[in-house]
C-alpha positions in Angstrom: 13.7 -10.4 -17.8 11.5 -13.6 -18.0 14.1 -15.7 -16.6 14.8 -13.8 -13.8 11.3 -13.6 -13.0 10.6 -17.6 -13.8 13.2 -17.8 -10.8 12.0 -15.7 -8.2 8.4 -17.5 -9.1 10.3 -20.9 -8.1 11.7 -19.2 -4.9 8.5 -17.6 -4.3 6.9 -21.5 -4.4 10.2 -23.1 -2.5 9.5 -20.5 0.3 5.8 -21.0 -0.1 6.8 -24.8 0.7 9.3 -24.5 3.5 6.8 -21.9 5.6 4.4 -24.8 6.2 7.2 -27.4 7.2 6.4 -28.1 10.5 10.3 -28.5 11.3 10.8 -25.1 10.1 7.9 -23.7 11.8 9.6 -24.7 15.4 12.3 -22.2 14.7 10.4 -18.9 15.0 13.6 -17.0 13.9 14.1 -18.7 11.1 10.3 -18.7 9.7 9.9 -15.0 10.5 12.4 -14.4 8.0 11.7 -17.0 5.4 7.5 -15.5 5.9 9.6 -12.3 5.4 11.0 -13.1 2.1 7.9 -14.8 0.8 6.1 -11.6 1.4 8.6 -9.8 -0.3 7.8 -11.6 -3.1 3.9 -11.8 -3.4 4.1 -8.4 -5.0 6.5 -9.3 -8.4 5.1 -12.8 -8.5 1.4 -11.9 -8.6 2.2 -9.9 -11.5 4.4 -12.0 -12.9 1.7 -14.5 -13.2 -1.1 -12.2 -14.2 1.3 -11.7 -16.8 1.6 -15.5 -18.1 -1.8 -16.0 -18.1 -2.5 -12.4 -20.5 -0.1 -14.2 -23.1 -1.9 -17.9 -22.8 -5.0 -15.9 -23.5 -3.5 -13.5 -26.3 -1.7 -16.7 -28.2 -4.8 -18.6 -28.2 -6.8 -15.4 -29.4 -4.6 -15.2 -31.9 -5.1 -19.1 -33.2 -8.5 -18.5 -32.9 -8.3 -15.4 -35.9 -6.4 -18.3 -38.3 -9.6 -19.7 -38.4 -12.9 -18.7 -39.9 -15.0 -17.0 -37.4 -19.1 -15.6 -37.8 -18.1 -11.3 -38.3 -19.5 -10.4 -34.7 -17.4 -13.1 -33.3 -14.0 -11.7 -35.0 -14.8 -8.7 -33.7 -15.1 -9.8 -30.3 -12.2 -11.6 -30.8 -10.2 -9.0 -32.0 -11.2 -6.6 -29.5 -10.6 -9.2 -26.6 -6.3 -9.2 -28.6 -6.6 -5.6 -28.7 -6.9 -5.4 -24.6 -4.8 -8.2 -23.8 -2.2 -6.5 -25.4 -2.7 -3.4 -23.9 -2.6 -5.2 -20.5 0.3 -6.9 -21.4 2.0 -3.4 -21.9 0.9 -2.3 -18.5 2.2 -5.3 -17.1 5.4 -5.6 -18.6 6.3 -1.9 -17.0 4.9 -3.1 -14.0 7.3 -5.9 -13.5 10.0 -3.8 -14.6 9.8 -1.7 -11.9 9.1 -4.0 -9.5 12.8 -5.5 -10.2 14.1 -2.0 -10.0 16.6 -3.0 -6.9 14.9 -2.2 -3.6 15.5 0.3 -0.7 16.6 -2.0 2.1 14.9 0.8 4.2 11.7 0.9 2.5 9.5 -1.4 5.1 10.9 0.8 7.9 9.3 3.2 10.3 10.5 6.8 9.8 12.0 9.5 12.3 10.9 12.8 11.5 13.0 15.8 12.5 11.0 19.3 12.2 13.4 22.3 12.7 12.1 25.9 12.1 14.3 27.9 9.8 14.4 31.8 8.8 11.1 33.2 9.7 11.4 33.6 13.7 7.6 33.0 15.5 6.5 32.0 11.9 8.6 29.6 10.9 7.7 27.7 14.4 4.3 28.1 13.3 4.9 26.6 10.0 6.5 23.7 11.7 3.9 23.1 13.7 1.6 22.9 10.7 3.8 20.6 8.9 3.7 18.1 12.3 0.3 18.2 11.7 0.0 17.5 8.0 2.5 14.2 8.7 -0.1 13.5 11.9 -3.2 13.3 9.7 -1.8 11.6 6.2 0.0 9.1 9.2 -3.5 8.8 10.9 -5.7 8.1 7.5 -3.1 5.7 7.0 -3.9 3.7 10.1 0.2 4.4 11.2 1.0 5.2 14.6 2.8 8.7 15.5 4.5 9.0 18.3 6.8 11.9 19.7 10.1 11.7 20.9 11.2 15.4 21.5 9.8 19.1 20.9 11.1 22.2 21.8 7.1 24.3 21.6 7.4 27.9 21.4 4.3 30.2 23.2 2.4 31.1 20.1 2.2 26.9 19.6 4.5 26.2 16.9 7.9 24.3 17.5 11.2 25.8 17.1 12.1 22.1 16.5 10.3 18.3 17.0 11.0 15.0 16.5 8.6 12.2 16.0 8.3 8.8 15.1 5.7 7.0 12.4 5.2 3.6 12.7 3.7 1.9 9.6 4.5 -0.7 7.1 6.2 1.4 4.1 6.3 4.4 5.8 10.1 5.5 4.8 9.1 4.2 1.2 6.3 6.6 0.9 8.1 9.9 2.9 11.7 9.6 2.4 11.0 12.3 -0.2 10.2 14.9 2.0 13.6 15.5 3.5 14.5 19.4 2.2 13.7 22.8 3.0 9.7 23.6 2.9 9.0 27.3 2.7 5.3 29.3 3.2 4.1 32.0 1.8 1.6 33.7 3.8 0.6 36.8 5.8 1.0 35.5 9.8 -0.9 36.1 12.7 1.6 38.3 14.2 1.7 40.5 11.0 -0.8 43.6 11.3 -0.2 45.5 8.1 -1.3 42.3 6.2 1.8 41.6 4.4 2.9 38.7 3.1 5.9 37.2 4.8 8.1 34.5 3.5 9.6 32.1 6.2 10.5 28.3 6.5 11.5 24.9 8.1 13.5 21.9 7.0 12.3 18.5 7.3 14.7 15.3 8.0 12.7 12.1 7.5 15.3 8.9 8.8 14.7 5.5 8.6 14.5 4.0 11.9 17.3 2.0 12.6 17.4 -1.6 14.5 20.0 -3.1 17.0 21.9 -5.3 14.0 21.6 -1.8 11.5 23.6 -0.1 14.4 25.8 -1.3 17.3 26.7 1.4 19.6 29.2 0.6 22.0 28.3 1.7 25.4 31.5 3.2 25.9 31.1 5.8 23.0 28.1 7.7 24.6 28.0 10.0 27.3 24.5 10.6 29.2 23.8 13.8 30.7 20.3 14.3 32.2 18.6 17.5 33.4 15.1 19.3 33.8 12.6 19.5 31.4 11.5 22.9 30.3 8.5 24.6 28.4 7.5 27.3 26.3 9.5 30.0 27.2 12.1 28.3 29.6 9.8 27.8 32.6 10.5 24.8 34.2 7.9 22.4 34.0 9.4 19.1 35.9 11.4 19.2 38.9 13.5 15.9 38.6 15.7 15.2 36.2 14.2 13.2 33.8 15.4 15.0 30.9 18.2 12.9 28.8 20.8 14.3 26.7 23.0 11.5 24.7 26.3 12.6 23.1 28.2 10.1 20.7 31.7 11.0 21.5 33.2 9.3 17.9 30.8 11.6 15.6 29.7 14.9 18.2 26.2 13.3 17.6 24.0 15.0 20.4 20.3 13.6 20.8 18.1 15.4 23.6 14.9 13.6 24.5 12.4 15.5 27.7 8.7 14.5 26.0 8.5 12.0 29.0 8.3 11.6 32.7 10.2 8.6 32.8 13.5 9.2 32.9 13.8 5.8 31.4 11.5 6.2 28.4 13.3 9.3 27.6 16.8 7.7 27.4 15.0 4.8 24.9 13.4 7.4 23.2 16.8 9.2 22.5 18.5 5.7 21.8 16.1 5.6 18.7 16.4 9.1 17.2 20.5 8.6 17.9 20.2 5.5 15.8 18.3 6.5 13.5 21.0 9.5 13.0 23.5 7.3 12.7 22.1 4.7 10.4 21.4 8.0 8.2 25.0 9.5 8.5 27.0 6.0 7.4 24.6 5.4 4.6 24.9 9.2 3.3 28.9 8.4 3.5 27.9 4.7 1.5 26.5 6.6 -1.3 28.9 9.4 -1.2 31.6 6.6 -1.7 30.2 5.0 -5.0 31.6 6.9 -7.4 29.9 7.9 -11.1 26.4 6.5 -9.0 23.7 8.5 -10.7 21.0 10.4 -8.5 17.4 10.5 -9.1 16.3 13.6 -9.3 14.4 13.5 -6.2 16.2 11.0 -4.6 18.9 13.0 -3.0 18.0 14.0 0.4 19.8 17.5 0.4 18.1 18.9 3.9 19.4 22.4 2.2 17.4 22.1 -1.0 14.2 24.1 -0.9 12.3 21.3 -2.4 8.7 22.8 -1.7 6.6 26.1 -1.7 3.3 26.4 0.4 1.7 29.4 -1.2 -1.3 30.5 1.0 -2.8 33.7 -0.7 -2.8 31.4 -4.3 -4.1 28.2 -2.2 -1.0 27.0 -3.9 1.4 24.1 -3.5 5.1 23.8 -5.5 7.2 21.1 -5.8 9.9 22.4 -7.2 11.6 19.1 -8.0 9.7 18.0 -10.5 7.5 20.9 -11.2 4.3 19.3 -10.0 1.8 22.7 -9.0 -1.8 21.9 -6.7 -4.0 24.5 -6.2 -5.6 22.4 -2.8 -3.3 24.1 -0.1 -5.8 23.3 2.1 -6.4 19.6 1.9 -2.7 19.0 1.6 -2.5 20.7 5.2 -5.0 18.4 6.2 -2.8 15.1 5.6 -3.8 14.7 1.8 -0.7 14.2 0.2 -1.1 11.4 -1.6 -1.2 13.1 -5.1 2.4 14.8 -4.4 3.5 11.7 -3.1 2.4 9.4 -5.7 4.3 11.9 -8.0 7.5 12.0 -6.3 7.1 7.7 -6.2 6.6 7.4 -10.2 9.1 10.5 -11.0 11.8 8.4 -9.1 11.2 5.7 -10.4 11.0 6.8 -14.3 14.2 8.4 -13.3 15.7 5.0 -12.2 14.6 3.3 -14.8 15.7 5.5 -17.3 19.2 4.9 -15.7 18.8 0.9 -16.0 18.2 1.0 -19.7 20.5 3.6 -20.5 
């Protein structure tokens, strides 16, 4: 492990050199991607280096206890070896992980897809509170949200909705909420107070970029038409409404969230990438045989991989059996606690699989 970090410390310094070359600096294309890489690695090599110097300062604290020390100052000493190796520990997991290989899609925006499930008028509702719990965590994040497409029912919730986040990380830190998420709760439209159990199924995609995905014109057909509201009325008189089809897969992306005929059609052209990016990688890892799945790495849009308990003011991950009795907050965007969960589970998991 130390050579291979001694060498991405070199590369880390070689790119460190080559993005102030001023020759280098006059091709922006090429010092984009070489700033790219150094960034990349500021993360290991930081540690990496944090790292060398806790050993300097544990082998000379060592050399120090050959010789004879005043008592209080052994102790000190002692205690001082005592912590570094402790830190040393902590480090040495940390770099381990941070070698774990890397998501390509990890620095990517995300495309969420919404879609109410069994439940009727409820489980639009429920959608429309889980929009909302990706809004806030997005916003006190400082990411942008943005949508492409909803379909909003009269009571206000969303039989379906599609949105983008725009953040650095953002796939890394939501790709685990792709799955089925069910509530447990007694709904407005209920009058005998029972509880009803209904619920919605999240697809969170990487966004994709022209070179992830090359459509060829040829293979889409565009069909536009009115936008509608709640309830079918028809809310727009032109046809600004877009509806892409991608003939070689049956892929159909509707976009209407715009006036502009032409922001809808871009708007689609995203989510259809995105889909497609998502479909050829699910057929890459389908492909590698004997590849072992993290346990909460799958992305199965059928598992039910969350309960939302509202009489309890409980939450279920069912995944990895993490239960939070904050319903409440986590509605309000404060998911880091789940998240941060589902981020060290996975990686545990992975790991676990390296060392095996």
């Amino acid at each position: 492990m130390y050579d291979k970090l001694q060498a991405l410390e070199d590369r880390f310094e070689q790119l460190e050199s080559q993005i102030s070359d001023p020759e280098i600096m006059a091709d922006r294309a090429k010092w984009q991607q070489l700033v790219k890489s150094h960034s990349d690695l500021t993360e290991v090599v930081t540690a990496f280096r944090q790292y060398k110097k806790a050993q300097e300062e544990l082998q000379d604290n060592k050399q120090m206890l050959e010789d004879k020390l005043e008592p209080d100052f052994r102790e000190m000493v002692e205690l001082e070896v005592e912590e570094l190796e402790s830190k040393i520990g902590e480090l040495e997991k940390q770099l381990k992980i941070l070698l774990l290989p890397k998501d390509p899609n990890d620095d990517k925006n995300v495309i969420v897809e919404i879609r109410g499930g069994t439940g009727g008028d409820e489980a639009a509702l429920f959608a429309g509170d889980l929009f909302r719990m990706y809004s806030r965590f997005a916003e006190k994040k400082g990411w942008r949200t943005e949508i492409m497409d909803a379909n909003e029912t009269d009571l206000g919730g969303f039989k379906e909705i599609t949105f983008v986040i725009e953040g650095k990380g953002a796939f890394s830190t939501l790709k685990f909420e792709s799955g089925v998420h069910r509530v447990q709760r007694v709904p407005a439209t209920e009058s005998g107070g029972r509880i009803h159990t209904s619920a919605a199924t999240v697809a969170v995609l990487p966004e994709a970029e022209d070179v992830d995905i090359d459509i060829n014109p040829n293979d889409i057909r565009i069909d536009l038409f009115c936008a509608s509201g709640p309830g079918g009325q028809c809310v727009n008189t032109t046809q600004s409404a877009v509806r892409i089809t991608h003939i070689p897969t049956g892929t159909v992306v509707s976009c209407q969230d715009e006036k502009s005929q032409h922001k809808n059609k871009d708007k689609a052209m995203r989510v259809l990438r995105a889909r497609l990016l998502d479909k050829a990688q699910e057929e890459q890892q389908k492909a590698i045989a004997g590849a072992r799945k993290s346990m909460v790495g799958s992305g199965d849009r059928s598992e039910r991989i969350r309960t939302y308990n509202f009489p309890q003011n409980r939450i279920t991950d069912h995944r990895i059996g993490l239960t939070l009795h904050r319903l409440e907050y986590v509605l309000q965007g404060d998911l880091d606690e789940l998240i941060d969960a589902l981020i060290t589970t996975d990686q545990a998991e992975r790991l676990k699989a390296v060392e095996e």
